[in-house]
ZAVO-764962 format. One record per residue: residue number from 1; residue in three letters; z, y, x of N, C-alpha, C in turn. Coordinates in Angstrom, 1 decimal, decimal comma. Last residue first. Example, Ala and Ser with C-alpha at 12.3 -4.5 7.8 and 13.67 -1.06 7.14 Angstrom:
     i    aa      npz      npy      npx     capz     capy     capx      cpz      cpy      cpx
     2   SER      7,1     -2,2     12,8      7,1     -1,1     13,7      7,9      0,0     12,9
     1   ALA      7,8     -5,7     13,2      7,8     -4,5     12,3      7,8     -3,3     13,2
//
This chain:
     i    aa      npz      npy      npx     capz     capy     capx      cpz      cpy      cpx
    88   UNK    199,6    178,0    188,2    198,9    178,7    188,0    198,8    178,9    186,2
    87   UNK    202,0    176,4    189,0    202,3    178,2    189,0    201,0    179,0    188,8
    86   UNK    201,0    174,1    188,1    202,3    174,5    187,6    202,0    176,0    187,7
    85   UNK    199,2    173,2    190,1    198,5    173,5    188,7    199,5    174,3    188,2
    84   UNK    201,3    173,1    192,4    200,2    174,6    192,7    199,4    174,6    191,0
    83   UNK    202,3    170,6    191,6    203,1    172,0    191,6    202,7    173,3    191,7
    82   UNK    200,4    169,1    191,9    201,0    169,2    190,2    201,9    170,3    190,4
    81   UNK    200,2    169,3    194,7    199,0    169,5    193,5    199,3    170,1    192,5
    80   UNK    202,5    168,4    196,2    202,2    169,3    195,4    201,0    170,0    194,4
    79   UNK    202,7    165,2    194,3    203,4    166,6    193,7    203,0    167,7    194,4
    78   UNK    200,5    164,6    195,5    200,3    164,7    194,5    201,2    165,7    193,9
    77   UNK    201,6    164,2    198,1    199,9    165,6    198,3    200,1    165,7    196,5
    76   UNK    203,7    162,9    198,0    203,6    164,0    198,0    202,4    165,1    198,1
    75   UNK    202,0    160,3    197,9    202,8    160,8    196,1    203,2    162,3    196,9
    74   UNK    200,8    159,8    200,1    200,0    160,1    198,8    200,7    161,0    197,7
    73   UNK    202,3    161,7    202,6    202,4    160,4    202,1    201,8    160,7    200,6
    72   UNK    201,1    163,8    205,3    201,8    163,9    203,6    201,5    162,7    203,2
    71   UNK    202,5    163,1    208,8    201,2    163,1    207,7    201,7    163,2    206,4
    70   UNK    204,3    165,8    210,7    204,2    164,6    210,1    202,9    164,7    209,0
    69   UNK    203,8    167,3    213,8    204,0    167,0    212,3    204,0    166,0    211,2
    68   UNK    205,0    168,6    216,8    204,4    167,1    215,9    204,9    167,8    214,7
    67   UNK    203,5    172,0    218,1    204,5    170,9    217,2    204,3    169,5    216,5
    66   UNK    202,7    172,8    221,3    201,9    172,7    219,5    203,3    171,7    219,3
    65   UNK    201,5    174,5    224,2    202,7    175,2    222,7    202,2    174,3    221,5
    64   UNK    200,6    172,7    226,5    200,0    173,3    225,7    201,3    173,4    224,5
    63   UNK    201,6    171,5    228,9    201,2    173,0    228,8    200,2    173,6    227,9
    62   UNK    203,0    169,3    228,8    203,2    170,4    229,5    203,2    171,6    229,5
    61   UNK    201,8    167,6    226,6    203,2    168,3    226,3    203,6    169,4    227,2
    60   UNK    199,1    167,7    228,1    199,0    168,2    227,0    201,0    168,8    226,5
    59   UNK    199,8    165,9    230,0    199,5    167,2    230,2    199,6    167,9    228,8
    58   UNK    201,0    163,3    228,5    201,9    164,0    229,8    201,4    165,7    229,6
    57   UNK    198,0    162,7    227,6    199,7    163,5    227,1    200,7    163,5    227,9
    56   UNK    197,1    162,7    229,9    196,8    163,3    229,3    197,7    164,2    228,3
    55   UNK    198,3    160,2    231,2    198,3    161,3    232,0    198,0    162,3    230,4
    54   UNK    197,3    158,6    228,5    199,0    158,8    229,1    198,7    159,9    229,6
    53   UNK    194,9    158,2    228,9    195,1    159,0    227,6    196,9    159,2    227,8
    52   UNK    192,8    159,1    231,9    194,0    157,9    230,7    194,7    159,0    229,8
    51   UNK    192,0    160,9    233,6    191,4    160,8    232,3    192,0    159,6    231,1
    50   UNK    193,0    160,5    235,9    193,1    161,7    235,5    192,9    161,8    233,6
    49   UNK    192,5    157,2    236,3    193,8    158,3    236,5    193,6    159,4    235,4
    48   UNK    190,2    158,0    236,8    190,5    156,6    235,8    192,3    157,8    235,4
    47   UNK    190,0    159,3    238,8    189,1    160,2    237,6    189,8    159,2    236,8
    46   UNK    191,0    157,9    241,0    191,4    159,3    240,6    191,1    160,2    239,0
    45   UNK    188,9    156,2    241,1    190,1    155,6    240,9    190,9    157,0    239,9
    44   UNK    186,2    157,7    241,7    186,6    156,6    240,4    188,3    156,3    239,7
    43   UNK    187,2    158,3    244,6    186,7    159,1    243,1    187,2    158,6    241,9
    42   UNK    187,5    155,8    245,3    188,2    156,6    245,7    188,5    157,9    244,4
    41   UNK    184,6    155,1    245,6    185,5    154,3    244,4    186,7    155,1    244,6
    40   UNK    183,9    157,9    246,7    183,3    157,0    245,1    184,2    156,1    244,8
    39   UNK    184,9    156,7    249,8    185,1    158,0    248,6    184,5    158,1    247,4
    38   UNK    183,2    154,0    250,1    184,8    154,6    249,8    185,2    155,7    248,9
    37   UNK    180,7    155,4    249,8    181,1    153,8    249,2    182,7    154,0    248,9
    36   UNK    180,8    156,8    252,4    180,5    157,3    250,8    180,5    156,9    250,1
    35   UNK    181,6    154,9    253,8    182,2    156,1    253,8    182,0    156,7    252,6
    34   UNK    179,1    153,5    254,1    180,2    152,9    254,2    181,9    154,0    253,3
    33   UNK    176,7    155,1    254,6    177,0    155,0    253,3    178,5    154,3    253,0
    32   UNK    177,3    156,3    257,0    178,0    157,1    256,1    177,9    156,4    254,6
    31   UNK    177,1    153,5    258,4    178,4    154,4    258,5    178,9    155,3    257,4
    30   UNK    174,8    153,4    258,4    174,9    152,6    257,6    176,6    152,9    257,6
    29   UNK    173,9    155,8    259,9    173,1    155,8    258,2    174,5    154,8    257,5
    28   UNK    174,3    154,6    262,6    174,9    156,0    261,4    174,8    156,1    260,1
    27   UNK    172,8    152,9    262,6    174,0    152,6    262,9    175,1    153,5    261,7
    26   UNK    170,4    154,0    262,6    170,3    153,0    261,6    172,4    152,7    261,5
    25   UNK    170,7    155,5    264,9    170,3    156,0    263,7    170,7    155,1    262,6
    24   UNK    171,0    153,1    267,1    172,0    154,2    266,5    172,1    154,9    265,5
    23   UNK    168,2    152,7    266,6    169,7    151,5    266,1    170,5    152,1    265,8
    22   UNK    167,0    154,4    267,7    167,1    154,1    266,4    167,7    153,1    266,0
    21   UNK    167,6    154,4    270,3    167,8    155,6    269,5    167,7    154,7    267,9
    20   UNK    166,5    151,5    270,9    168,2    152,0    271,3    168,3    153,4    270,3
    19   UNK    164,2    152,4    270,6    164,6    151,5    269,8    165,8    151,4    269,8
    18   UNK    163,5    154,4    272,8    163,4    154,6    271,3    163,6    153,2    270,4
    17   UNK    163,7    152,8    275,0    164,8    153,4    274,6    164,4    154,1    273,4
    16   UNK    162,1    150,2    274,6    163,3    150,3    274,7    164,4    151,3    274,1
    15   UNK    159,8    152,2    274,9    159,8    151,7    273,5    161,3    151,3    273,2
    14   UNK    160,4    153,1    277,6    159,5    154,1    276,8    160,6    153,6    275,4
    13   UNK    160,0    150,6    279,0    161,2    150,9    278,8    161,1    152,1    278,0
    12   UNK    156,9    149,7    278,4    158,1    149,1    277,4    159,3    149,6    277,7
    11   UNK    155,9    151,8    279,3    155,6    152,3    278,1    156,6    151,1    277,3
    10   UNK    156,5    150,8    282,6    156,6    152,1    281,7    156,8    152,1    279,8
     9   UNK    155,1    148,4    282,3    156,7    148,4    282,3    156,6    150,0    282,0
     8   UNK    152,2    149,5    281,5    153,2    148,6    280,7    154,8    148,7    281,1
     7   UNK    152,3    150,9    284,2    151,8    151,7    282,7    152,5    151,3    281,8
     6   UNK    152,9    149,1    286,3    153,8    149,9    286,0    153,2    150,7    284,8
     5   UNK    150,5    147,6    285,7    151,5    146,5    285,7    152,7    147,9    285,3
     4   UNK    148,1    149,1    286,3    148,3    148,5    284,9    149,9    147,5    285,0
     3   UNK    148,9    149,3    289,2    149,1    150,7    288,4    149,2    150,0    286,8
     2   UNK    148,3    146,8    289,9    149,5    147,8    290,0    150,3    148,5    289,5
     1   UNK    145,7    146,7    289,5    146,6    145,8    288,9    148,1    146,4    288,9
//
């Protein structure tokens, strides 16, 4: 009876401490999704940023060489038309 009395208290401090291990495990897991939860929206925020059509022209005037131009208003596409039929 003895011996079956210390088997069991054995094999439950045994299960104890693999249950303490795995809390900690479960502990951790639930740490890094916490963390990687963060840095995603963290992400997000940064990429919202990076990709707004302001920042963008910001960049674009920085470091790309191009000139505004203006659009041709109807009656000017027309004169030059009637000026390229002219010299032909």
């Amino acid at each position: 009876m003895v011996a079956l009395f210390s088997l069991i208290l054995t094999a439950v401090t045994i299960l104890k401490h693999e249950l303490s291990k795995l809390e900690l495990k479960i502990q951790e897991a639930k740490d890094l999704k916490s963390k990687l939860q963060y840095d995603l929206s963290f992400l997000r925020a940064e990429w919202e940023y990076l990709a707004s059509p302001k920042n963008i022209e910001n960049l674009s005037n920085i470091h790309l060489n191009y000139q505004h131009t203006a659009l041709l208003s109807f009656n000017d596409f027309l004169k030059i038309l009637k000026n390229s039929e002219d010299l032909k």
